[in-house]
N, C-alpha and C positions, 0 to 999 in steps of 0.2 A: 322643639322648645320655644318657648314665645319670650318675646324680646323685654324689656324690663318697660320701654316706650312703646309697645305694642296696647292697641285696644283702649284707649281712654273710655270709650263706652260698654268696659265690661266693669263700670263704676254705675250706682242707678241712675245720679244724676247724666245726661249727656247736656254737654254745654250748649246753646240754642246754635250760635253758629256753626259749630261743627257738623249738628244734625240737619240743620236746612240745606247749609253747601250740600253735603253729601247727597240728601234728595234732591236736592236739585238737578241731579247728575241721571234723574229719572224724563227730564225735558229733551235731550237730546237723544235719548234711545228711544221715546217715546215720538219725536216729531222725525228723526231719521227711517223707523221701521211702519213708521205707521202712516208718512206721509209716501213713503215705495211704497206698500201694499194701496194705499189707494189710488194712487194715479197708476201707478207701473202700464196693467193692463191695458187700462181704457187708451192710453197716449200710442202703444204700440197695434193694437189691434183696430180701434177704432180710428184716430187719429192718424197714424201713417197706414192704415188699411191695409196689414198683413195678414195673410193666409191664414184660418183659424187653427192649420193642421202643423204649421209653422209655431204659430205661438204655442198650442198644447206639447209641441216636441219640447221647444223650449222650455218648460216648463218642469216639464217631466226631468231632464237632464239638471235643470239647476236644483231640483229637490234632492235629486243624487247625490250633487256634488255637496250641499248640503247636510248628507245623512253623515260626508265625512269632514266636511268643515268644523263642525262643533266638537266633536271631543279631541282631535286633533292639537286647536288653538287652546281648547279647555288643558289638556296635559302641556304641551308647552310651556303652558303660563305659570303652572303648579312647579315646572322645572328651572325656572327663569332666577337665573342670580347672576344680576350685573348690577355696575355700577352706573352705568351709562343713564341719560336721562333721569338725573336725579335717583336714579336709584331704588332695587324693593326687585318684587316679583309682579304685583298690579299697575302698578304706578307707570313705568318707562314703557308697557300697551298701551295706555290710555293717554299720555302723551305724544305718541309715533302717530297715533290715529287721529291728532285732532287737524291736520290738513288735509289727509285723504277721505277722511268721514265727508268734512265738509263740502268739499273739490266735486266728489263722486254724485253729490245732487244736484248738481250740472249739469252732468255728464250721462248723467240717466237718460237727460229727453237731448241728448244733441248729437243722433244719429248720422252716420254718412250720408253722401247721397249715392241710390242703387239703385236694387229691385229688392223682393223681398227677401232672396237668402242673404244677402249681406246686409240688408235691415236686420234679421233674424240671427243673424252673427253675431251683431255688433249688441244687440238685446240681450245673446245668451253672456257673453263675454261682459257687460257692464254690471250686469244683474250678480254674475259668482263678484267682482269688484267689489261692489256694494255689500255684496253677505259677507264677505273675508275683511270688510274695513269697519264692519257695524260690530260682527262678532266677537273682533277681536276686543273694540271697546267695550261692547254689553258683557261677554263674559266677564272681563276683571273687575267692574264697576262692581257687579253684581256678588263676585265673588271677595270682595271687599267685605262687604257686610256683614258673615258671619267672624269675618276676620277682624275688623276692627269693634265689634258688639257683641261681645261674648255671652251674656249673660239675657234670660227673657226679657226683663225689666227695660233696659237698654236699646234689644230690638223692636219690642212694643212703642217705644218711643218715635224710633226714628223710621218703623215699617208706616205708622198713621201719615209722618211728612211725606216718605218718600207717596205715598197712594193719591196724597194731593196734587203734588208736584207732575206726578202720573195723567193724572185728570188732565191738567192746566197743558203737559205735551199733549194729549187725545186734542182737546180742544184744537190746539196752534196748528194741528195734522189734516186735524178735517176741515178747521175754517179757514187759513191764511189762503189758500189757494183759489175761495170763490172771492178774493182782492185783485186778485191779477188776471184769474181764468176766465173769461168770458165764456164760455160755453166749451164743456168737456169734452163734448163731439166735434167741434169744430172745425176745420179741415185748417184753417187757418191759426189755428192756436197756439201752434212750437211756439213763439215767440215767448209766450206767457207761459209757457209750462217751464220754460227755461229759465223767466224772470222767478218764477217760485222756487223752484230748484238753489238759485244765488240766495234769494230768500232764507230757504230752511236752512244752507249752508253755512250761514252771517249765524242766526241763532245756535247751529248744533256747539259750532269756532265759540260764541261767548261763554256759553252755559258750561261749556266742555272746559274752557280754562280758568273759569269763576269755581267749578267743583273740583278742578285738582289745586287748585291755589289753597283754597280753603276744607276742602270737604276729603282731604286724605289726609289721614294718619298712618303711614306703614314707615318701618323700620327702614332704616336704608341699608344699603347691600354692606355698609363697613359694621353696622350693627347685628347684623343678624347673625345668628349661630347655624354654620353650616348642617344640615339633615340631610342624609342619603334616601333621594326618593326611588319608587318604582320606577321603572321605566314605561317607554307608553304602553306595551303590550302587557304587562305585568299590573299597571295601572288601571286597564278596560279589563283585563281578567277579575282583579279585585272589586271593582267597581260593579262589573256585572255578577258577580257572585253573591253582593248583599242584597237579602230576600226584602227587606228593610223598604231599602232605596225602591227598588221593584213594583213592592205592593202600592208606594204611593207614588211613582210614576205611574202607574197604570188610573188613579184616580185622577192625578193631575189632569192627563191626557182627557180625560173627558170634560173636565172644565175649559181646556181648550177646545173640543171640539165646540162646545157652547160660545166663548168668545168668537171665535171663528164664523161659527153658523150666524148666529144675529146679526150681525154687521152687514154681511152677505146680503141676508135675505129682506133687511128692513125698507127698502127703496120698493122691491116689491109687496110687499105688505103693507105698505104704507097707499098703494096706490090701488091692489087689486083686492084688498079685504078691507080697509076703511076707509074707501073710497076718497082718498086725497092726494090728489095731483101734484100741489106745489111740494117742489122738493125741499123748499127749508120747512115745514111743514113734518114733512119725513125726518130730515135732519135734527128736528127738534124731540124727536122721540128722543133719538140716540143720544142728545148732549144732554137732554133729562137723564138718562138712563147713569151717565158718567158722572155729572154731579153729584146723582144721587149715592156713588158708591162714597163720597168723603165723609160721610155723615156717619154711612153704613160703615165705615173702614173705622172708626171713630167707638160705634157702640161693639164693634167685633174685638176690635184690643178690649175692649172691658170684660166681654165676656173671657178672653184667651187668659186673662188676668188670672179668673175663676178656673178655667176649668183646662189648661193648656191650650196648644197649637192645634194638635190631634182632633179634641173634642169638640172645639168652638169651631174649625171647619168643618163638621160633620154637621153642626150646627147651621154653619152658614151655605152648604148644598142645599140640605132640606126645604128652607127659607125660599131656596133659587128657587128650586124643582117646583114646590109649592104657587109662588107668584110667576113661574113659565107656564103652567098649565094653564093658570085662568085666561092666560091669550086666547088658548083654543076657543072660550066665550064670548069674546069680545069682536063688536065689529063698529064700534060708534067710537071717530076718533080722541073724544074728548076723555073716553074711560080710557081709552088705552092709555093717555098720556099720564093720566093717573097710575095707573098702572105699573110703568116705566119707572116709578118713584121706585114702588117696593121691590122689580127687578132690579133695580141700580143698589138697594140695598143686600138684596142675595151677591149681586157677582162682587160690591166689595168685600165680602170675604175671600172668598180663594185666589184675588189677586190679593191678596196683605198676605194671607199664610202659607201660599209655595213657597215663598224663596223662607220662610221662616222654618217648616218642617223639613227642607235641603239643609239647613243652617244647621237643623238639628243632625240629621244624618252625618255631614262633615263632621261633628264635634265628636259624636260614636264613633267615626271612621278615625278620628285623629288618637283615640286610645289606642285603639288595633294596630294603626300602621303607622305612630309615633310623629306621623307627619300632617301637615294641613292639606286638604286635596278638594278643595271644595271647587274649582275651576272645571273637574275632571268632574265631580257631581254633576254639574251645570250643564256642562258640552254635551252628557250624555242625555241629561232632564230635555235638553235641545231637540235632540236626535227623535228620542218616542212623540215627542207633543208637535212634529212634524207628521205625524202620520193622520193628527187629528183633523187639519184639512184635507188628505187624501178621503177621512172617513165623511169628512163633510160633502166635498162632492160627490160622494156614492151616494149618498143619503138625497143631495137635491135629483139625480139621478134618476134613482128608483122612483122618486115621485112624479117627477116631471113626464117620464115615458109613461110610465102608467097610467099620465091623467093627461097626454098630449101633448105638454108643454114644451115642439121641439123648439119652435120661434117664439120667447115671451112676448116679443110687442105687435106679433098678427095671429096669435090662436084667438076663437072664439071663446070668451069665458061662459062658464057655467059652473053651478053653486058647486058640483065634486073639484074642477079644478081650485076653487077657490078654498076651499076645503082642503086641501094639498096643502097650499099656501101656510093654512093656518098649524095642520102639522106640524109640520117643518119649523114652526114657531115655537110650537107648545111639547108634545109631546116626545119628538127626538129628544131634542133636549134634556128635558124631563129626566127620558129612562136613561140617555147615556148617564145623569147625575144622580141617577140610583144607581144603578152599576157601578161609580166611582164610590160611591156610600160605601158599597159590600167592601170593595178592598180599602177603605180607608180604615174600615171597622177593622180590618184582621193587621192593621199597620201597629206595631208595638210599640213608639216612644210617644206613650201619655205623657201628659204633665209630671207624672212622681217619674217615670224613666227618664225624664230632660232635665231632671230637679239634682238625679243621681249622678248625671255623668257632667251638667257643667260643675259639681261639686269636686268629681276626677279629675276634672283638666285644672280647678284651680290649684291642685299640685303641681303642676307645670309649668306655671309663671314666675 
């Protein structure tokens, strides 16, 4: 049952401060996960020069431990009624984590001193830290959303902030660290990997208490109406039982595999198919690529306006799929950067409509099982779209063997390796985002099925 103070954005207007705070709350999950995926490796394997068979163990075991971090903290959070830390079920995570979130970017580059297994210890051990102090904030943050924005109108609104505010973390991830870093290879660099670390910790700490100050609406725990939820095992049973949720996991995942793969591979493509050395050069693909998605995230709520969540992401696959393959044509870097516009306008679709077609699924699931369970959506939506990097590195894998690439910076090139390169750019991608098509196509809540059931829930307020 939802609280009589619950959801001011299941009204159409959302009030401009409420909707900014709350996206706002997109900079710190954005400059936390995105500024660990880009330094993590390079700092531990290049940087303290551990054993490549060390960090792939490593690696391997945090993805594990990962597959059960997510729905674990996702159910807990669905089960969470205290009063403590101001109170709620989202609210009193996203407050416990805002010193350790912060703390833990520190402590990411400030290894003991050893050999490489307790370098490698201390890597595997900081890295589960990091995921159980991000996750625990990304999930409730996220799962906020369908909770306090009930209604499409409302999440249309405040999904185009949050995609900006999204962007503006991407940016702060990828550029604040070439302020301090001198050279990513460096042998000398801990100091400055450390100085960015306090860095992104200073920002995660402001942004982190500017969006709960402002940018949370939930009931507090003397408000709420106690609900008898599942329990966790009864929760992943339900959870994995809806075909629903399923079919468009299985689509997500492939949009992930595409976030994932570009990013990756754009330093080399930028340097072995358009022939350009400087790395802000390279770099400037990518932050084309991200600006372009606010504009894109901007004309996709219009179409979602028209034709639902469902349809206008099938809409904005297509667009992707479409402006990824002509990389395969391209090798002059001035078109590619042109280029980068209209990809940046494919991927702002499916980063604006996941967590909105999860929104949807939660709202279905909360008929059925009378209770809100979107945390336990999320932690699981976690779990599968971690596979889409396992499927990424199969994919560079299979190409790199097959066209030599075991050393990228002493094989000899020639036009098939390079040719690889452009692959891996164009065509994976591509077909993984047709594949996601087909299951998105057989996913049942259209626009009129999300039109039906937030009309059910409004008996419930």
């Amino acid at each position: 049952m939802a609280d009589k103070n619950e959801g001011r954005g299941s009204d159409a207007h959302v009030p401009r401060r409420l909707k900014n705070a709350f996206a706002l709350g997109e900079i710190p999950d954005m400059v936390a996960y995105q500024g660990f995926s880009f330094l993590i490796f390079t700092f531990y394997f290049v940087v303290l020069d551990i054993d490549v068979n060390l960090v792939t163990i490593v690696y391997i075991i945090w993805s594990v431990f990962n597959a059960f971090n997510d729905p674990v903290l996702g159910a807990l959070s669905d089960r969470t009624r205290t009063a403590r830390l101001w109170g709620g079920r989202r609210r009193p995570w996203m407050i416990a984590m805002i010193a350790p979130l912060s703390l833990v970017m520190f402590f990411l580059f400030t290894p003991p001193p050893g050999d490489d297994v307790i370098k490698a210890a201390y890597m595997l051990a900081i890295m589960m830290l990091f995921d159980t102090f991000y996750t625990a904030y990304s999930l409730n943050h996220t799962s906020l959303y369908p909770e306090m924005f009930s209604t499409d109108r409302a999440r249309e609104a405040v999904g185009v902030a949050r995609r900006v505010f999204m962007v503006i973390g991407l940016i702060i991830a990828f550029a604040l660290p070439t302020v301090f870093i001198r050279g990513y290879t460096d042998l000398a660099s801990v100091p400055w990997y450390q100085t960015t670390g306090i860095a992104f910790g200073i920002i995660i700490a402001v942004t982190m208490i500017i969006r709960l100050k402002w940018g949370v609406e939930e009931p507090f725990y003397t408000s709420r109406q106690e609900v008898k939820l599942p329990g966790f095992l009864e929760s992943l049973k339900i959870t994995l039982k809806n075909k629903q949720f399923l079919l468009f996991v299985g689509a997500s995942t492939t949009c992930w595999y595409c976030f994932t793969l570009l990013p990756m591979l754009m330093p080399l493509y930028g340097v072995r198919v358009l022939s350009q050395p400087d790395s802000f050069m390279t770099t400037l693909l990518l932050l084309v690529a991200f600006l372009s998605t606010i504009p894109g995230a901007f004309m996709w709520s219009k179409v979602d306006a028209r034709v639902g969540s469902k349809t206008a992401m099938l809409y904005s696959m297509l667009w992707w799929a479409i402006s990824l393959l002509a990389l395969l044509f391209i090798t002059d870097y001035a078109i590619a950067l042109i280029a980068m516009i209209f990809v940046g306008f494919g991927l702002g679709g499916p980063t604006y409509f996941i967590d909105r077609n999860i929104s949807n699924v939660a709202d279905e699931d909360q008929i059925k099982t009378k209770c809100r369970r979107e945390a336990s959506y999320f932690g699981i939506h976690a779990v599968f779209i971690r596979l889409a990097a396992i499927l990424v590195i199969l994919s560079i894998n299979v190409v790199f063997t097959f066209n030599g690439w075991q050393d990228a910076a002493n094989i000899p090139i020639d036009p098939s390796q390079v040719f690889g390169v452009r692959l891996l750019m164009s065509v994976f991608p591509a077909t993984a985002l047709a594949i996601g098509m087909v299951l998105l196509k057989l996913f049942k809540l259209g626009k009129a099925e999300v039109k039906e059931i937030q009309e059910r829930l409004k008996g419930c307020i």
